[in-house]
N, C-alpha and C positions, 0 to 999 in steps of 0.2 A: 771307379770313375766317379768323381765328384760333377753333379749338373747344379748348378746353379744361375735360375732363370735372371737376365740383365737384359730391358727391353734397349734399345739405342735408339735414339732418335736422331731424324736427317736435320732436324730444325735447328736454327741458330736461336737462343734467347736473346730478344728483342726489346723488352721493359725489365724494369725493376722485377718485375711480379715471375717472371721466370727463371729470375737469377736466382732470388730466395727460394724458388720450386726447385731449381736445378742444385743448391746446395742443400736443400731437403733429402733431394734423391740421392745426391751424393753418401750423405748420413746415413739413411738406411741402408746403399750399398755396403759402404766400412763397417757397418755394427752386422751386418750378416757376412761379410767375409771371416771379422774375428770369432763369431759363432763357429762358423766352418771351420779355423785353425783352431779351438778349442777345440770342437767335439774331434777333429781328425789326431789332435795330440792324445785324447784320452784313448781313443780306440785304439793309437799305434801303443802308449802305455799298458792297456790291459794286456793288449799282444805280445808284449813283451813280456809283460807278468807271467802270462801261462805257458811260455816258451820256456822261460827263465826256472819256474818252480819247478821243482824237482818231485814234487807229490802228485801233479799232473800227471795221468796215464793215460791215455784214448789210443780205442781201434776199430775200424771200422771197416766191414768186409760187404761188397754186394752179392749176394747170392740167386741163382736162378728158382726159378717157384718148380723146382720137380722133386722127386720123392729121395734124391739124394743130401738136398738141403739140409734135412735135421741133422743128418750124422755129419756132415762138414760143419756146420755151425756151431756142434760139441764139440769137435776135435780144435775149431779156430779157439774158441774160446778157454779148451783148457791148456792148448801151448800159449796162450795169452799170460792167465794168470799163473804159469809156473814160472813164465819169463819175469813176470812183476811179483814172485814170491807170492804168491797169494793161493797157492795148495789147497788151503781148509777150506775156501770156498769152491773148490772146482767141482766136486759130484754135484752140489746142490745146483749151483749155476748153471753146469751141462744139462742136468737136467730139466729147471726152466727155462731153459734157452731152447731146449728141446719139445717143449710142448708148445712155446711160442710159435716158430716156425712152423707146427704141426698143424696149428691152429689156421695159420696164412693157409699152407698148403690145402688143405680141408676145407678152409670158408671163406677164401676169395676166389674172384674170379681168372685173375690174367696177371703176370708184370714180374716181373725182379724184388727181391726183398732186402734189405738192409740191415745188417745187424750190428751193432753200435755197443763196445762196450768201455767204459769210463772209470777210472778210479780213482779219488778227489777227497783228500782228508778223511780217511778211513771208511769210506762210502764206496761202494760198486754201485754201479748202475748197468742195466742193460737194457738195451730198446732192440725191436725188432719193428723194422717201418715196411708196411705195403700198399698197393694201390687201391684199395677197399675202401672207402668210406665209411662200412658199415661197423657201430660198433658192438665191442662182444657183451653180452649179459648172461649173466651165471641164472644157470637153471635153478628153478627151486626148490626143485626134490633133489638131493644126493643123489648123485650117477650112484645106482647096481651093479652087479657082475653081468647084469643082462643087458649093460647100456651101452655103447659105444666109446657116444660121448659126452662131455659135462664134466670130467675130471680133473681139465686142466686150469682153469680158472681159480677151481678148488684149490688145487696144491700151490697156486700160487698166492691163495689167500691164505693159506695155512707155514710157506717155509720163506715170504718174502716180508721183511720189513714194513714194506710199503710195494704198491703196484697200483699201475691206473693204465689210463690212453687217453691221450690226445690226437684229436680231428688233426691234418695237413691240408694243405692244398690241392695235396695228390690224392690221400688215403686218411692213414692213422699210423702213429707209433704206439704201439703195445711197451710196457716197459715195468721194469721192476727193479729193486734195490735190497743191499743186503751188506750188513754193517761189516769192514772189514775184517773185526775178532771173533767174529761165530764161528761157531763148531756147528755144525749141523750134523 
């Protein structure tokens, strides 16, 4: 839905002085509708773009926050990447897909989690979204055999390309990437 605010007025113009106001306002109407059929042509355009390209991949699953999550979120993910040929990725990926969601389950409070995964000119990407705000920070001593936990942030600093989180509205997405020719 496009809103675009246009005051109306009940008045007639009366002088000179509100005909040049009211052909004012006319102008700045016309130069903000063409704005709007630009910007709506470029956005039906990209839409197209990413429909159309064929190296586009996205999937995304909602999952509930209970302790069966991990192992559904491996399993989505690696019938994913077999469908889009992407095998050599699947142990590593199931596996930080699987500490991600471990991590929700573990360190948030409440809500659904989101798993998202993308594969975009030789690039995977995977995000795992929840209703948390709070974000994760990697411990500063090496997780032990004595520790619980701290390990997972580790191995994703260690088998992912790149990996970060960004704050939402709602929570954060946790997310990580991994180029699509690795062997791992």
């Amino acid at each position: 839905m496009t809103l675009l605010y246009c005051p109306v007025r009940d008045e007639s113009p009366s002088s000179a002085q509100a005909g040049e106001a009211l052909t004012a306002s006319q102008r700045w109407h016309s130069a903000v509708r063409q704005r709007w059929e630009r910007l709506r042509q470029r956005v039906g355009d990209l839409a197209i773009q990413l429909v159309d390209d064929p190296d586009v991949e996205a999937a995304t699953w909602r999952l509930p926050a209970d302790a069966t999550s991990a192992g559904q979120a491996r399993r989505l993910v690696g019938e994913r990447l077999t469908a889009w040929a992407m095998e050599n990725l699947s142990d590593v990926t199931q596996l930080l897909v699987s500490e991600l969601v471990t991590n929700v389950l573990c360190h948030t409070c409440c809500g659904d989690l989101v798993v998202r995964l993308s594969a975009v000119e030789g690039l995977l990407r995977c995000e795992v979204e929840d209703s948390d705000g709070e974000m994760p920070a990697m411990t500063r001593q090496p997780a032990s055999d004595e520790h619980e936990h701290g390990r997972g942030l580790r191995l994703l600093a260690s088998l992912a390309c790149c990996w970060g989180a960004e704050r939402t509205r709602q929570g954060k997405i946790m997310w990580f990437e991994l180029p699509a020719y690795a062997s791992h």
